[in-house]
MIVO-731946 format. One line per 2 residues: for each residue x, z, y of C-alpha. Coordinates in pm, whole numbers, plus 50000, padded with zeros to 5 digits. Example, Ala and Ser with C-alpha at 12.3 -4.5 7.8 and 13.67 -1.06 7.14 Angstrom:
BEGIN
51230 50780 49550 ~ 51367 50714 49894;
***
This chain:
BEGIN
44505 61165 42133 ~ 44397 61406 41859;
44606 61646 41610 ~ 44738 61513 41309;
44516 61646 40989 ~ 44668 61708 40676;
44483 61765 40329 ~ 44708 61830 40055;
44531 61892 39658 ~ 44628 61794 39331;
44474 61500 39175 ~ 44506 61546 38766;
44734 61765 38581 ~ 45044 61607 38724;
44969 61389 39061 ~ 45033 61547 39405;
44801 61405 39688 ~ 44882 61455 40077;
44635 61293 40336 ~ 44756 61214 40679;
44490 61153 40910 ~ 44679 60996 41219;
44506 60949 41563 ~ 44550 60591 41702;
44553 60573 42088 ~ 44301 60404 42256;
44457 60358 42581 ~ 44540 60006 42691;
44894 60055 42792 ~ 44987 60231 42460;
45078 59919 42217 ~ 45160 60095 41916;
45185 60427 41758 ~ 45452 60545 41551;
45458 60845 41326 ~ 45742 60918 41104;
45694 61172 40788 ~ 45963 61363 40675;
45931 61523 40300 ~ 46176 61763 40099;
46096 61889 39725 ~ 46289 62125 39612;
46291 62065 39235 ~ 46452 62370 39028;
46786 62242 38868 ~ 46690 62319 38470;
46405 62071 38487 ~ 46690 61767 38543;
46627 61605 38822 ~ 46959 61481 38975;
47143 61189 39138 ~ 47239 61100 38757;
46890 61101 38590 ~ 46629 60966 38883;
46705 60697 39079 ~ 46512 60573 39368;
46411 60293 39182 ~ 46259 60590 38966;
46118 60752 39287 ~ 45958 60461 39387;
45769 60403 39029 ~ 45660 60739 39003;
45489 60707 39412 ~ 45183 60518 39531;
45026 60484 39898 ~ 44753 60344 40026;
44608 60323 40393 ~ 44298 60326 40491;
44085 60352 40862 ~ 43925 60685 40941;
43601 60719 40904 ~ 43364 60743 41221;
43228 61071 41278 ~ 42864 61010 41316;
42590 61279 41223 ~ 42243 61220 41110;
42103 61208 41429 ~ 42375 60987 41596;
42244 60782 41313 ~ 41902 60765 41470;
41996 60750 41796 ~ 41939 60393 41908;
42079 60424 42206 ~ 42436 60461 42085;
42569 60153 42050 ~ 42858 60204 41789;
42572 60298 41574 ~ 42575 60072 41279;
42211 60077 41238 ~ 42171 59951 41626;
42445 59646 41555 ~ 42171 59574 41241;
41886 59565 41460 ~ 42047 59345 41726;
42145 59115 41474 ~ 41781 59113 41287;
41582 59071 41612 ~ 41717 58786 41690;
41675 58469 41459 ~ 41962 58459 41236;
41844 58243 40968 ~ 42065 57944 40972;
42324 57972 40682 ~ 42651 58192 40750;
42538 58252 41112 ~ 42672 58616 41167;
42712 58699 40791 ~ 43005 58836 40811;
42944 59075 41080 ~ 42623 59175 40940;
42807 59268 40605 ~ 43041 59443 40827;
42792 59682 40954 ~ 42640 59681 40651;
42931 59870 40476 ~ 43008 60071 40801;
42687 60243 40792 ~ 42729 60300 40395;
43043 60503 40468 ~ 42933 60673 40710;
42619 60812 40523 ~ 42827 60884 40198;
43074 61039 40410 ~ 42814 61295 40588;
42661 61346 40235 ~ 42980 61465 40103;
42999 61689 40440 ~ 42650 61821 40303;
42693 61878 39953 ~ 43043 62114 40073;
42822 62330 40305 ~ 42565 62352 40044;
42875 62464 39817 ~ 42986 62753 40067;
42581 62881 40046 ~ 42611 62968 39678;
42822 63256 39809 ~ 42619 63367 40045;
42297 63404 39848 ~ 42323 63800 39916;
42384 63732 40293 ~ 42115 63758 40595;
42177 63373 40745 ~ 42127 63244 40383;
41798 63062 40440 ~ 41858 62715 40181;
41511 62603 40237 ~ 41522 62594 40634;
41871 62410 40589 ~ 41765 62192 40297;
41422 62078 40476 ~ 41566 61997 40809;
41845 61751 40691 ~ 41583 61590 40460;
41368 61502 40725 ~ 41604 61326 40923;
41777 61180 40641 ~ 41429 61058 40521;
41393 60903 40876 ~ 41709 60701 40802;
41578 60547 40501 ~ 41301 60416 40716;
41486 60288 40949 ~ 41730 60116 40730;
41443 60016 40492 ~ 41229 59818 40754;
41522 59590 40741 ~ 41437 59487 40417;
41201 59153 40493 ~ 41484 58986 40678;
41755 59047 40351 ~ 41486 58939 40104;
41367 58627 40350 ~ 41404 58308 40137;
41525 58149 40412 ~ 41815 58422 40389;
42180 58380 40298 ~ 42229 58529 39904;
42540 58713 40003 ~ 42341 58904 40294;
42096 58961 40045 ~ 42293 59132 39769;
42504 59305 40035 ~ 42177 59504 40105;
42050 59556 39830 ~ 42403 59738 39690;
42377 59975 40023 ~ 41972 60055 39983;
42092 60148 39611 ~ 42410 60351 39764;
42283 60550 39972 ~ 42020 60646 39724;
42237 60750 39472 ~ 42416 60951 39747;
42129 61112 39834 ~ 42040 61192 39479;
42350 61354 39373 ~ 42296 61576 39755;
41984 61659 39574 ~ 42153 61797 39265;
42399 62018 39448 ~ 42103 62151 39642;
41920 62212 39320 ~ 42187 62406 39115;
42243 62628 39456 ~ 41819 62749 39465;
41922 62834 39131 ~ 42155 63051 39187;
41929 63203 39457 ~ 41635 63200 39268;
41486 62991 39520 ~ 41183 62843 39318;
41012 62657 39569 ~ 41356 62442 39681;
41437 62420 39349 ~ 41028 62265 39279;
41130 62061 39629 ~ 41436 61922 39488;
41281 61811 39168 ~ 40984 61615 39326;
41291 61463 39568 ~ 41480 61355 39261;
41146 61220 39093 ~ 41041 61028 39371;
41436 60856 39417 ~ 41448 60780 39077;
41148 60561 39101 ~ 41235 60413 39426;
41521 60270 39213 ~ 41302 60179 38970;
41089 59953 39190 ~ 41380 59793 39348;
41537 59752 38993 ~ 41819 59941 39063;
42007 60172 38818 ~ 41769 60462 38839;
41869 60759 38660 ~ 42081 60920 38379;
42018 60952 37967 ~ 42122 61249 37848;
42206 61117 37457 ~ 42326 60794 37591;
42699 60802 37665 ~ 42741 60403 37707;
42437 60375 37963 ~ 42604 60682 38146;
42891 60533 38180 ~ 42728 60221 38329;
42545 60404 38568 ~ 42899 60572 38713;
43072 60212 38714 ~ 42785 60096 38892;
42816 60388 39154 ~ 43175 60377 39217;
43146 59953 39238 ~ 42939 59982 39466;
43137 60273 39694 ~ 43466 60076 39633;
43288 59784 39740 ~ 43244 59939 40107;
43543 60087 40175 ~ 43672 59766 40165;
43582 59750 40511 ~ 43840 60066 40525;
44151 59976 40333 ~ 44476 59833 40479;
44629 59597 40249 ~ 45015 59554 40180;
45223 59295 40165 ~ 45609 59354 40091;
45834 59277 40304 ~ 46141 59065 40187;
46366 59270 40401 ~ 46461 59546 40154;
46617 59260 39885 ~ 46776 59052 40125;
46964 59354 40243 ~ 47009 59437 39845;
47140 59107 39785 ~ 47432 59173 40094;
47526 59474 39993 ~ 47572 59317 39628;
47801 59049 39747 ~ 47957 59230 40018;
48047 59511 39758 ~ 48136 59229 39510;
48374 59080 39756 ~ 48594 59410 39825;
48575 59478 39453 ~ 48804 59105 39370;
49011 59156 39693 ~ 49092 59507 39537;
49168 59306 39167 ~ 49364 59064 39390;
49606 59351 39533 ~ 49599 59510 39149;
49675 59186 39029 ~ 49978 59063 39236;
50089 59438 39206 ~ 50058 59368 38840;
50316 59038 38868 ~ 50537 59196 39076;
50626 59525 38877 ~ 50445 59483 38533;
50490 59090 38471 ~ 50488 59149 38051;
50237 59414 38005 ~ 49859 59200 38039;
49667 59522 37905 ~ 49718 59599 38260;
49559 59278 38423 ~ 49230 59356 38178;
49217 59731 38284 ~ 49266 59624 38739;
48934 59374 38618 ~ 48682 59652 38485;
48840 59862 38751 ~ 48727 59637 38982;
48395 59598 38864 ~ 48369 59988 38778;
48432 60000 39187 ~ 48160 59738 39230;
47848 59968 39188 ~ 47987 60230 39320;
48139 60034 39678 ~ 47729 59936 39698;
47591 60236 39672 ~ 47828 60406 39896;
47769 60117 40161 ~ 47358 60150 40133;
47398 60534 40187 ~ 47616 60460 40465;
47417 60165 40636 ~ 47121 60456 40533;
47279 60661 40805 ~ 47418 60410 41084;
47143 60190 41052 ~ 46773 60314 40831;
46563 60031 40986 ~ 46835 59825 40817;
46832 59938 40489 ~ 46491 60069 40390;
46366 60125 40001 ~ 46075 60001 40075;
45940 59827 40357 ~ 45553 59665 40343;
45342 59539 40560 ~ 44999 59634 40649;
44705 59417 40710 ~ 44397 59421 40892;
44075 59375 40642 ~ 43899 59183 40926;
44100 58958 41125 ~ 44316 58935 40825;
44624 59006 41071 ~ 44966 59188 41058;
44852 59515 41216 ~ 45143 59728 41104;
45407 59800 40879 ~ 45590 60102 40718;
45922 60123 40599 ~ 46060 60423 40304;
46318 60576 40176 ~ 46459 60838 39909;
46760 61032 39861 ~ 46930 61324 39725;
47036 61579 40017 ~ 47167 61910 39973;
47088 62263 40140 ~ 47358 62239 40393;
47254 61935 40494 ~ 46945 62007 40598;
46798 62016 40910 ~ 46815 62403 41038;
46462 62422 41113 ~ 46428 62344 40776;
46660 62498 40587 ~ 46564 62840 40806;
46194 62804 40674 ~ 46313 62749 40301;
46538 63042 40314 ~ 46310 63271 40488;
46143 63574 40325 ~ 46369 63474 40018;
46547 63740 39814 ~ 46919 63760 39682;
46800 63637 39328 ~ 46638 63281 39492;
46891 63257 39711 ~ 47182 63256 39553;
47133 63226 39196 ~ 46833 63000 39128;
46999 62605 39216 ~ 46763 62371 39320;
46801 62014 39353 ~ 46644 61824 39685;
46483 61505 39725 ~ 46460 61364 40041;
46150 61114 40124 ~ 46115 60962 40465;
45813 60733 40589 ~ 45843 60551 40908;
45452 60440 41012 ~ 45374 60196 41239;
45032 60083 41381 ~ 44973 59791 41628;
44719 60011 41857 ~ 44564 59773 42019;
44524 59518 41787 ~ 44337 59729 41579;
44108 59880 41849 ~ 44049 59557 41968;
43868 59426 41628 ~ 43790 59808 41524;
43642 59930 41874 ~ 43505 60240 41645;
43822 60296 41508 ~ 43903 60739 41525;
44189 60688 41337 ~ 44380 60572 41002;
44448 60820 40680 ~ 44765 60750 40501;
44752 60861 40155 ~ 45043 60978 39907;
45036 61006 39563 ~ 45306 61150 39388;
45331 61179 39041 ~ 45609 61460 38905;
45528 61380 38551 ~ 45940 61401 38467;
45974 61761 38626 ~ 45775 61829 38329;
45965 61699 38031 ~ 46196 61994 38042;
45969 62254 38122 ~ 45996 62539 37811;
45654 62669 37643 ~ 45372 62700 37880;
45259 63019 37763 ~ 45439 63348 37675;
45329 63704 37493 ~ 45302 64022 37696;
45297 64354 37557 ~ 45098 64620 37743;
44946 64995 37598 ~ 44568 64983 37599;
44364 65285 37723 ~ 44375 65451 37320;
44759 65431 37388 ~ 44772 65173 37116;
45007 64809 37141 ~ 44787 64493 37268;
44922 64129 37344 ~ 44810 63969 37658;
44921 63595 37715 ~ 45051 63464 38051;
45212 63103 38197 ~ 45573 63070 38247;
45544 62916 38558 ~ 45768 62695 38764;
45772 62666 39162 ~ 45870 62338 39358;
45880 62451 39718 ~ 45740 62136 39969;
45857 62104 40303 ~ 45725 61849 40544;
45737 61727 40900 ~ 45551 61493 41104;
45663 61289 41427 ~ 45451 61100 41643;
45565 60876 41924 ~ 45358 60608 42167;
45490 60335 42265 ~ 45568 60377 42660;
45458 60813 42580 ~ 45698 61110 42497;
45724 61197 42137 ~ 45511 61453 42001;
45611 61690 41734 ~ 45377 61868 41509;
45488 62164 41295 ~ 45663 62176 40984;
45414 62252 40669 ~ 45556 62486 40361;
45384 62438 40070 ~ 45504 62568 39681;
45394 62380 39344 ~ 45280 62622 39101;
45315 62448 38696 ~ 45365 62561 38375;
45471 62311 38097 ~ 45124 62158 38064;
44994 62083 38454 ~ 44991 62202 38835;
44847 62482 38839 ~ 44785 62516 39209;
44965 62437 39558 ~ 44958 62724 39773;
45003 62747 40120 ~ 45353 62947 40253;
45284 63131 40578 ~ 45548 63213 40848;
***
């Protein structure tokens, strides 16, 4: 069993984005793992969010998660290693050496692999194009050779092509299955693109270093691409006056990416649990609510027969005391019982055997400081000053995810499978709507001694504390350390998330 990784980044001016990259055991007496995630935002008390004005029905609207299965972690030479045989490319060549011809025989695990190799090769593309990124800052540096780097990876990457590429007579075989067919093509044109925009990084970076001859390589790379694509009919390059064509050419890209991950995302079904348990609470509170009008009303007869203003008043008591007996009995059965009476509970489904292969259940409250956990409360409070601590309010939400994976299941028709990425969204659009002017004047005394203005951002800070649990079935529990983390915004977006040390 590996760490739990955790990528947290802001997606747009307003959405908060937390990746949790969760090992899945692969040995056969662990059934299940379980990981439970544990988030508090502490939401300054001026922007108004309270118990009164966000619900968790609110919550819930302004949240989104998706899961999806970890990507393998195959390099360009694992790719071209034949003898490894999780290799996609070696599951291709099994499949097309033998005869395979007859309709649907094997099509669906031929698309399978199909896709897996796609992600894999977008994935160590993206993995290029960031170390390609760090070399623009090393341009002044002695180990900044771009060339060496650039020519090396091309070489094997061109190697790939080949090897996916000689493929290509059994696809276009007239004898073959359409589906199988297309399915190709869409990867052939994938990881083209993918290379191409690898390219481009690669080319603005020998710019910056003044690298002629990788920036001449680059072009004749991008040239040659473009009218690969072209031969194939593909979607072979941009316009740069043509908006609507440019546009096309993205939706085309990201159709065809969204296409293959589809191998990787989990989907959800909701469970019926969370209403059922809704619907009791409902007519357990409505029940104590007329047995309380019953006692008002023969309290009523006994003492104030002649005065029937009184009966109407015990009846919108009594359903005044309704909501209220409900909500006090889900924040109690919250406590005695949370598998009970979850917000939200879904459940997740395999993309290939089309099974139940897990499930996770949610939940939101209001909490306050002193009921916080200590470790918790003693990493909120630390390093803090008089002023935060005592006169700044905050208000706390409370989010808990319970995560469940059926181990073996999945390993069994995923034999590949690292691990499975959880993703949060959160959008804190409504912390905004109260937020004063984004930017404020500054007065400072230039060097002539003279008056200037200099503009700053009122910011804001929502503090972000998180913890993450991880139990096997049959193993001890594993804890992994709490995470700090504070929300920079002014009035108009996040501004950054920094990380809070100590």
């Amino acid at each position: 069993m590996g760490d739990v990784k955790v990528r947290i980044s802001k997606r747009g001016p307003f959405q908060l984005e937390l990746k949790l990259t969760y090992p899945i055991a692969r040995k056969k007496k662990v059934e299940t793992n379980m990981y439970d995630f544990t988030g508090y935002f502490f939401i300054p008390s001026q922007l108004g969010i309270n118990p009164s004005t966000y619900s968790s029905e609110d919550f819930f609207d302004d949240y989104f998660s998706y899961t999806r299965f970890g990507i393998l972690d195959f390099s360009l030479d694992d790719l071209l290693n034949h003898h490894i045989k999780t290799n996609p490319l070696w599951r291709i060549d099994s499949f097309v050496s033998e005869d395979h011809f007859e309709k649907g025989q094997n099509r669906e695990a031929i698309i399978y692999e199909l896709k897996t190799f796609y992600n894999i090769f977008h994935d160590r593309m993206d993995v290029l194009k960031s170390e390609f990124r760090k070399l623009k800052h090393k341009v002044d540096e002695d180990d900044y050779h771009p060339i060496e780097i650039f020519t090396n990876y091309r070489d094997k990457i061109t190697k790939v092509f080949g090897v996916f590429r000689k493929y290509r007579d059994f696809f276009y075989d007239e004898r073959q299955d359409e589906e199988l067919k297309w399915s190709y093509r869409w990867v052939d044109e994938g990881i083209s693109l993918d290379y191409e925009k690898l390219l481009w990084y690669v080319y603005d970076t020998a710019q910056i270093g003044r690298e002629e001859e990788l920036v001449s390589i680059c072009a004749h790379e991008i040239e040659e691409n473009i009218d690969y694509r072209k031969s194939q009919e593909y979607l072979h390059y941009t316009y740069k006056y043509n908006n609507k064509k440019n546009e096309s050419f993205i939706f085309r890209e990201h159709s065809i990416r969204k296409w293959a991950e589809l191998n990787l995302h989990m989907s959800r079904t909701d469970s019926h649990n969370p209403k059922q348990v809704s619907l009791l609470l409902i007519s357990v509170s409505t029940g104590i609510a007329m047995f309380i009008f019953l006692l008002l009303t023969l309290l009523i007869v006994n003492k104030f027969m002649n005065q029937p203003a009184l009966w109407i008043l015990s009846g919108v008591l009594a359903y005044v005391l309704r909501d209220q007996i409900k909500d006090n009995l889900k924040e109690y059965s919250k406590k005695m019982s949370p598998m009970f009476a979850a917000d939200r509970e879904q459940h997740l489904i395999d993309p290939k055997s089309r099974r139940r292969s897990g499930f996770s259940r949610e939940w939101m409250s209001f909490t306050r400081m002193d009921r916080l956990p200590a470790p918790i409360r003693e990493l909120r409070e630390r390093d803090k000053n008089k002023l935060d601590k005592y006169l700044l309010s905050e208000n706390i939400i409370r989010f808990e995810k319970r995560t469940k994976f059926r181990s073996r299941r999945l390993t069994q028709n995923h034999p590949r499978l690292p691990s499975v990425t959880d993703i949060l969204r959160f959008d804190l659009r409504r912390c905004f709507y109260k937020m004063d002017t984004a930017v404020e004047d500054l007065f400072v005394l230039n060097d002539d001694n003279r008056l200037e203005t200099v503009q700053a951002k009122r910011v804001y800070h929502i503090g972000l504390i998180f913890s993450i649990t991880e139990k096997e079935s049959g193993m001890k529990q594993s804890v992994y350390n709490d995470y700090r983390f504070r929300i920079v915004a002014s009035g108009e977006e996040i501004l950054r998330i920094e990380r809070v040390k100590g």
